[in-house]
C-alpha positions in Angstrom: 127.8 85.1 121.3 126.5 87.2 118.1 124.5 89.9 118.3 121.2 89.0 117.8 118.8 91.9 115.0 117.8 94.4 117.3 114.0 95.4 116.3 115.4 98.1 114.3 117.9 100.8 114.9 118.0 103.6 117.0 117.6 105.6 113.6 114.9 104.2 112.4 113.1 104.1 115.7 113.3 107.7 116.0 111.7 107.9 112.5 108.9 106.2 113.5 108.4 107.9 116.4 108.6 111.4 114.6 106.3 110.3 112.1 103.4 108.7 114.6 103.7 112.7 115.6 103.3 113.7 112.7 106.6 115.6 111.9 108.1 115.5 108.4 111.6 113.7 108.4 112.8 115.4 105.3 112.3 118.8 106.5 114.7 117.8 109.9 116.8 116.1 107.6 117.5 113.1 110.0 117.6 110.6 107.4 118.3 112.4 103.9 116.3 113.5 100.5 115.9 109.7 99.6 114.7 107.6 102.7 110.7 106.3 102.4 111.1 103.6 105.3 107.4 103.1 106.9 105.6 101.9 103.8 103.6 105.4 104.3 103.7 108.3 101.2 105.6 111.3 101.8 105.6 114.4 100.3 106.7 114.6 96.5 109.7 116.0 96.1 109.9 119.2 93.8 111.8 119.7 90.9 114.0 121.3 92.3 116.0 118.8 94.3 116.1 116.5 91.7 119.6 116.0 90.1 120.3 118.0 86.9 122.7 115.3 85.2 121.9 112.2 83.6 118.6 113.6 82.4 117.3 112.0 78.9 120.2 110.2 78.7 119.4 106.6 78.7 117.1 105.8 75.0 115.9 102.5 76.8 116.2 100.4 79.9 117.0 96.4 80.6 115.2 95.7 83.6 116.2 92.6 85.1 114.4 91.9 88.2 115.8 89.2 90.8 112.3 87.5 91.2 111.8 86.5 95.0 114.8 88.7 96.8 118.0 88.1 97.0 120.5 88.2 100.0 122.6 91.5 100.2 125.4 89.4 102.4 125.6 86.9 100.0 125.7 88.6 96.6 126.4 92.5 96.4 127.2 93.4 100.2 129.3 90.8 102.0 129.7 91.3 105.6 133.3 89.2 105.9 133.9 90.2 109.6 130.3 89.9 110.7 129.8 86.4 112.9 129.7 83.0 110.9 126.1 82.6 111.4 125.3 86.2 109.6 128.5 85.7 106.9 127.4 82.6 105.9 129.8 80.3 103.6 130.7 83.1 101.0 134.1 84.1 100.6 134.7 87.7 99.5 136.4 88.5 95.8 138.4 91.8 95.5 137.0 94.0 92.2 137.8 96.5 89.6 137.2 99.3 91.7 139.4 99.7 94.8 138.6 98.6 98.4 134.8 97.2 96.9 134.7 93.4 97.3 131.7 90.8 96.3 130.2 87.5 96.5 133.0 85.3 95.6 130.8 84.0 93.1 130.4 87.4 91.0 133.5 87.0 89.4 132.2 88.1 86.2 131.0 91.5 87.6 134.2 91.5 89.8 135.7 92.7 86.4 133.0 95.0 85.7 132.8 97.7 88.5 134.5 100.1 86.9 131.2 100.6 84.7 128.4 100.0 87.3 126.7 101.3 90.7 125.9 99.8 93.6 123.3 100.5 95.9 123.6 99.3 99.2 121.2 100.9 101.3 117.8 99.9 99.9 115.5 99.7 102.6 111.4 99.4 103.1 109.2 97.5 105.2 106.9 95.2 103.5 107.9 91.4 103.5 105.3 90.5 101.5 106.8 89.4 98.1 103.5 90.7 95.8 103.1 94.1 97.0 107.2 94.6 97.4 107.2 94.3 93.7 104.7 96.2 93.1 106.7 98.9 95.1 109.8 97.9 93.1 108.2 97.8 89.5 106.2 101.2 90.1 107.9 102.8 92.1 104.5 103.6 94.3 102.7 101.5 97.1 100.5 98.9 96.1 97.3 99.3 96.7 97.2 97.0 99.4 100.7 97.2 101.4 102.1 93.9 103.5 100.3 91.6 101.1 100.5 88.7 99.3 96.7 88.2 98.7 96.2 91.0 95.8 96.5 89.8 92.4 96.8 92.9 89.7 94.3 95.1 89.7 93.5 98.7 87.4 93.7 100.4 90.8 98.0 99.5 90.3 100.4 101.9 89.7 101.4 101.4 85.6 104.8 99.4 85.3 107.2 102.1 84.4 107.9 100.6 81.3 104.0 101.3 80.9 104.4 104.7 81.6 107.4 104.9 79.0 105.3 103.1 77.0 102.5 105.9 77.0 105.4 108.4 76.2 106.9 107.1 73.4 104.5 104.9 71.4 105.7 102.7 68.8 104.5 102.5 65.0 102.2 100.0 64.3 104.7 97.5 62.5 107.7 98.3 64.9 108.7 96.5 67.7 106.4 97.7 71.4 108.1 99.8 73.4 107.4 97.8 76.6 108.4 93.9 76.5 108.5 91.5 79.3 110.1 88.0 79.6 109.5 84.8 79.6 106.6 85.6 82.1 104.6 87.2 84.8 106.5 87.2 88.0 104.2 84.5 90.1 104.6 83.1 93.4 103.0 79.5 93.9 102.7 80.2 97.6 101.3 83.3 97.6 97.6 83.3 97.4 97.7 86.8 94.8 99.5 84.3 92.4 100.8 87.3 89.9 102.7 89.9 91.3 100.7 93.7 91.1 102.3 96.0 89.3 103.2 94.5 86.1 100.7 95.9 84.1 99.4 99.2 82.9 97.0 99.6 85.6 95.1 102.6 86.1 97.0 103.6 82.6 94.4 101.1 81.3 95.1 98.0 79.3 96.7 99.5 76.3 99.8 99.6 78.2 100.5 96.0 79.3 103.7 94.9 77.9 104.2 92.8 75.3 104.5 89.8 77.1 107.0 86.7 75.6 107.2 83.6 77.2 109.1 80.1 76.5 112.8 79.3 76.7 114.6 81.3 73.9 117.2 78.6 75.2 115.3 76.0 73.0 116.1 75.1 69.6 112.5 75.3 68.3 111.6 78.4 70.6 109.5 81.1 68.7 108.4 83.8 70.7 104.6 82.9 71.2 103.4 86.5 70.5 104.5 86.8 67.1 103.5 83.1 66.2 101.7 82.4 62.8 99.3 79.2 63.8 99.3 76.1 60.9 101.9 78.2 58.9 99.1 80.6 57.9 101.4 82.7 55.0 102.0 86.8 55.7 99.7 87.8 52.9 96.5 85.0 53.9 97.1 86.9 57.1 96.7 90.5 55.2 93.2 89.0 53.8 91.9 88.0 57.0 92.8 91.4 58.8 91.1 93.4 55.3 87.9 90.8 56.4 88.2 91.8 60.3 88.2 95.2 59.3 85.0 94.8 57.3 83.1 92.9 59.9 84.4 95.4 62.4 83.2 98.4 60.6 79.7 96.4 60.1 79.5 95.8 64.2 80.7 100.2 64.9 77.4 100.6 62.4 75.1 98.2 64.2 76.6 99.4 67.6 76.3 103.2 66.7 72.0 102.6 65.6 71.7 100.7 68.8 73.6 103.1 70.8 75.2 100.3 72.5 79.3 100.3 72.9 80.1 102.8 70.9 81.7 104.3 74.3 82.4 101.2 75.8 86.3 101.3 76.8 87.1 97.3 76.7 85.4 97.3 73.3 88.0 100.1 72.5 90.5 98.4 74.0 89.7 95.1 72.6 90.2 96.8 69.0 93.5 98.3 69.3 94.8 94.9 70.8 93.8 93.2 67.3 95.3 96.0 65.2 98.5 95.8 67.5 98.4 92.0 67.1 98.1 92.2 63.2 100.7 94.6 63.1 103.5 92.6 64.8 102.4 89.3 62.9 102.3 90.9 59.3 105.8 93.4 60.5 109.3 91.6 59.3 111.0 95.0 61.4 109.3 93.2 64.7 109.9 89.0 63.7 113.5 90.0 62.9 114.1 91.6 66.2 113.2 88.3 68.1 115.2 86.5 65.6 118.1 85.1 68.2 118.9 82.6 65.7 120.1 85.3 63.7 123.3 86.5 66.9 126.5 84.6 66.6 126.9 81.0 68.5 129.6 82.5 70.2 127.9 85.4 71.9 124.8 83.0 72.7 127.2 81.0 74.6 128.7 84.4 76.1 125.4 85.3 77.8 124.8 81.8 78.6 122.9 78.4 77.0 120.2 78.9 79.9 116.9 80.7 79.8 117.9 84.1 82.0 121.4 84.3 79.2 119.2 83.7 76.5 116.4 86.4 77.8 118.8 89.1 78.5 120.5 88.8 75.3 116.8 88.9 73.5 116.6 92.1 75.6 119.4 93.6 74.2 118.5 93.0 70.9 114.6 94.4 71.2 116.3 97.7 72.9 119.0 98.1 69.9 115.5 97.9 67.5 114.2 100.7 69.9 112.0 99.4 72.1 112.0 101.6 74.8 111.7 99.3 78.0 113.1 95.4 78.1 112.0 93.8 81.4 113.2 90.4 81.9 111.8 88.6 85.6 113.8 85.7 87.0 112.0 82.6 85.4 110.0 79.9 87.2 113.0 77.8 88.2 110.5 75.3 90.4 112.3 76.0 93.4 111.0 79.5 94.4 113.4 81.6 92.4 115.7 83.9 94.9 113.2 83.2 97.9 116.0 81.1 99.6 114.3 79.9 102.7 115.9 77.1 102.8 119.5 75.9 101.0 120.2 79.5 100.4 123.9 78.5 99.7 123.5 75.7 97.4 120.7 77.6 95.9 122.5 80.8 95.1 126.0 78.9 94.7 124.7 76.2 91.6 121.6 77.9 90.4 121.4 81.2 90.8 124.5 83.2 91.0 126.2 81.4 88.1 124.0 82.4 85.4 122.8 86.1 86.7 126.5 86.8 87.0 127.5 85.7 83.2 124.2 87.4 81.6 124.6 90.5 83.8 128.5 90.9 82.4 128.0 89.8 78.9 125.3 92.1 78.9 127.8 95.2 80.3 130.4 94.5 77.8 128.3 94.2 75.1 126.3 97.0 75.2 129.7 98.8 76.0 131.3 97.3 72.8 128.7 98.5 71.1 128.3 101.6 72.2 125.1 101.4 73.4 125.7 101.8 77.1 125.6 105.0 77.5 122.1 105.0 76.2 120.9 101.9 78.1 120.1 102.1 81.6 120.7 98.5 83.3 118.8 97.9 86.4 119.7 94.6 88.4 117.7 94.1 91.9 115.1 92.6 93.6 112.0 92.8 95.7 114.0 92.8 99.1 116.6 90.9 100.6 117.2 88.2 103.3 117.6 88.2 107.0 120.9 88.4 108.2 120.6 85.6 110.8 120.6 82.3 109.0 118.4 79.6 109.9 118.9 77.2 112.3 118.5 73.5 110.7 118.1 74.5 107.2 120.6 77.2 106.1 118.4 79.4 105.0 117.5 83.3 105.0 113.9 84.4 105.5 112.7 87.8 103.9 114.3 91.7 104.9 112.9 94.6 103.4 114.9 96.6 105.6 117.9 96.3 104.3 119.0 95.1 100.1 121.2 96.2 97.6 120.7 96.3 93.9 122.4 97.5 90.7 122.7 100.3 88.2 124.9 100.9 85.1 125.2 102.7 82.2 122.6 106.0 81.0 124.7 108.1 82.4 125.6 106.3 85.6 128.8 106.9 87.1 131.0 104.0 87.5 132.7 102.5 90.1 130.6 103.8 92.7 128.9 102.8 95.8 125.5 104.3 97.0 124.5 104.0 100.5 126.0 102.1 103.4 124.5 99.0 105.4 125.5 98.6 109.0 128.0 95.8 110.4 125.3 92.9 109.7 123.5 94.0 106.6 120.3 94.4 108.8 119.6 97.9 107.8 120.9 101.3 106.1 123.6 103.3 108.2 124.2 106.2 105.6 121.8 106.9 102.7 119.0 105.0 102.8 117.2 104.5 99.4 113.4 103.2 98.7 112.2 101.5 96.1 110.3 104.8 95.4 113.8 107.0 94.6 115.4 103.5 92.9 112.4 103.7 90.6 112.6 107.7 90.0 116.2 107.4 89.1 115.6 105.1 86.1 112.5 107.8 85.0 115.3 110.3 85.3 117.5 109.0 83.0 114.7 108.3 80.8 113.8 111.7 80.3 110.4 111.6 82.3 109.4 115.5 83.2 109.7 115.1 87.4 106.4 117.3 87.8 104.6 115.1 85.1 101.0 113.7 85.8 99.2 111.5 83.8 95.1 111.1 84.1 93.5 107.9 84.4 90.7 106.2 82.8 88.2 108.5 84.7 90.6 111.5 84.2 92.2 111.8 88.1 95.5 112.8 87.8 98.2 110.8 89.5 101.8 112.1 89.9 104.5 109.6 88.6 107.4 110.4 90.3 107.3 109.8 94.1 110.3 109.0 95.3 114.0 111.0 94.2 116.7 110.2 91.5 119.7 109.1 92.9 122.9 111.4 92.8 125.0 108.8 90.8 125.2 110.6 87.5 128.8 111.4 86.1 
């Protein structure tokens, strides 16, 4: 017989019951600086417990989130002793850094540890996939926890790369320091449709990313953003922005006599969108950045002649032409992305592994080759992870916030290192349990975001960014 998932552990039981008192886990120090387990807040942790290396490292970040949760046991935290119905069909593959073994199928990555760290104990308690990524893109609750009924709202938590965003603004004609690809994370069977969190939020509108959809795998793919319609020329496009601005200035008069608008914030926003769009179309710095046309065949075929390769490698151009934040979401793959409910070996075997594992290492030696790693935080994880117990009838894994693992390299990242511990099944942390909230903080970290910086709202409330604690896994 196998042991069947207990409820939770004895660890996490006491946590609960501590906290329905009222007591503050991290002053007892049961569970550690970085554990945020009850889908609760906790206190904000001060400046000074955060790590002092790493800081402002990292120029930019490659976000590439695993869309739909992947299984820890079957990607970065195999469990080759655990009973055949929680091991699955996985063999193990030994690495580049000793006694740390994969996914048989990460064999690219395999020969990679050496420059990457892995985070084993991840660990919340939300299964629902909208707000989870909210959690995971933010770094802060959603709004609405355990839900996959809330579509993006301005009450959100900004995208990170928003808040980067609204620290380092880009020039007009340069590239936006916040771009996402090829689309809004979206669940078909969730009734919220579009994942919360993706946005600017309460940072207001100004902050959404720049947002580039389509198949860069394509022949005749252009990204849609930067798109001149019925080959409309550069310089017609000058004249028509020189006659926006004259019809624009004629409306601010008539508005200002009327006292109508002339405060109104989506009118303000509406008019820095069409300067923003008029700079990128008229800009040859931004249309040259999206160019892929213009990288070799041969390291579009190292990445991979698939949309994910193809994205990732458009992310590492836009972040060598400084934009600041490159996220790139698992793509609408018809079949539910990583949310393996069913076929989860077959699935993650001949769709999904394969082509995360070659972009994921092209992406690591490329960026070390060209000695931009050290300045590029890579981030590789996903909402949650699976349920150790596969499925009777169906091979599947249903959803497990309590216990994931996810990724991080370079920006000062120490390689070859492990963070956290699961316990004999995967099912939840056993040493160092992280939250989304600290996996978040870490990449702010190396970013160079101040860890007592608050930024106002629309209506001028201050909100604190960081709420979770950077990892120690600096070198």
């Amino acid at each position: 017989m196998s042991p069947s998932l207990p409820a939770a552990n004895s660890l996490i039981n006491r946590r609960f019951l501590l906290q329905a008192g009222g007591l503050d886990l991290l002053r007892l120090g049961l569970l550690g600086s970085s554990f945020v387990g009850s889908g609760l807040p906790r206190q904000y942790v001060s400046a000074a417990h955060m790590p002092a290396g790493g800081f402002g490292q990292a120029k930019a970040c490659i976000f590439l989130f695993m869309w739909g949760g992947p299984s820890q046991l079957d990607t970065l935290d195999p469990k080759p002793h655990a009973p055949a119905e929680v091991r699955g069909e996985f063999k193990t593959i030994a690495t580049r850094t000793p006694g740390l073994h994969l996914s048989e199928h990460f064999k690219g990555l395999a020969n990679l540890t050496d420059r990457v760290a892995i985070v084993r104990s991840l660990y919340h308690n939300d299964p629902a996939h909208l707000s989870s990524a909210h959690a995971t893109l933010t770094g802060h609750l959603a709004p609405v926890v355990r839900s996959d009924r809330d579509p993006p709202s301005d009450r959100d938590t900004p995208h990170f790369g928003s808040l980067i965003a609204r620290q380092r603004p880009a020039r007009k004609d340069a590239v936006p320091p916040f771009v996402t690809m090829p689309w809004l994370a979206h669940h078909p069977a969730a009734p919220g449709g579009d994942a919360p969190g993706q946005h600017g939020g309460w940072l207001g509108a100004q902050y959404d990313p720049l947002l580039v959809q389509g198949d860069p795998n394509q022949a005749d793919w252009k990204a849609p953003a930067l798109e001149l319609r019925n080959g409309v020329p550069v310089a017609r496009l000058l004249d028509r922005r020189k006659l926006l601005h004259d019809l624009n200035a004629a409306r601010r008069y008539q508005d200002a006599l009327q006292e109508h608008l002339a405060q109104d914030t989506l009118a303000a926003d509406f008019t820095r969108k069409q300067a923003d769009a008029f700079g990128l179309l008229g800009s040859a710095q931004v249309r040259e950045a999206f160019n892929l046309a213009a990288e070799p065949e041969a390291t579009r075929d190292r990445y991979g002649r698939h949309i994910h390769g193809q994205c990732v490698l458009l992310a590492r151009r836009l972040v060598e032409r400084g934009v600041s934040v490159a996220s790139v979401n698992w793509h609408n793959d018809g079949q539910n992305f990583w949310d393996t409910h069913g076929a989860n070996f077959s699935r993650l075997k001949n769709q999904l592994i394969p082509p995360a594992d070659q972009a994921l290492s092209a992406l690591l030696e490329d960026l070390d080759q060209r000695g931009m790693l050290e300045q590029t935080i890579v981030a590789w994880v996903g909402e949650f992870g699976r349920r150790p117990q596969i499925s009777a009838g169906n091979a599947g894994r249903e959803h497990w916030p309590f216990c994931y693992s996810g990724l991080l390299a370079g920006g000062g990242i120490q390689g070859g290192a492990v963070h956290g511990r699961s316990d004999a099944i995967a099912a939840y942390p056993a040493a160092d349990a992280v939250s989304p909230h600290d996996f978040t903080a870490t990449l702010l970290h190396a970013l160079g975001v101040p860890h007592d910086l608050a930024l106002p709202d629309r209506d001028e409330r201050p909100h604190r960014i960081y709420a979770g604690t950077p990892l120690p896994l600096f070198g």
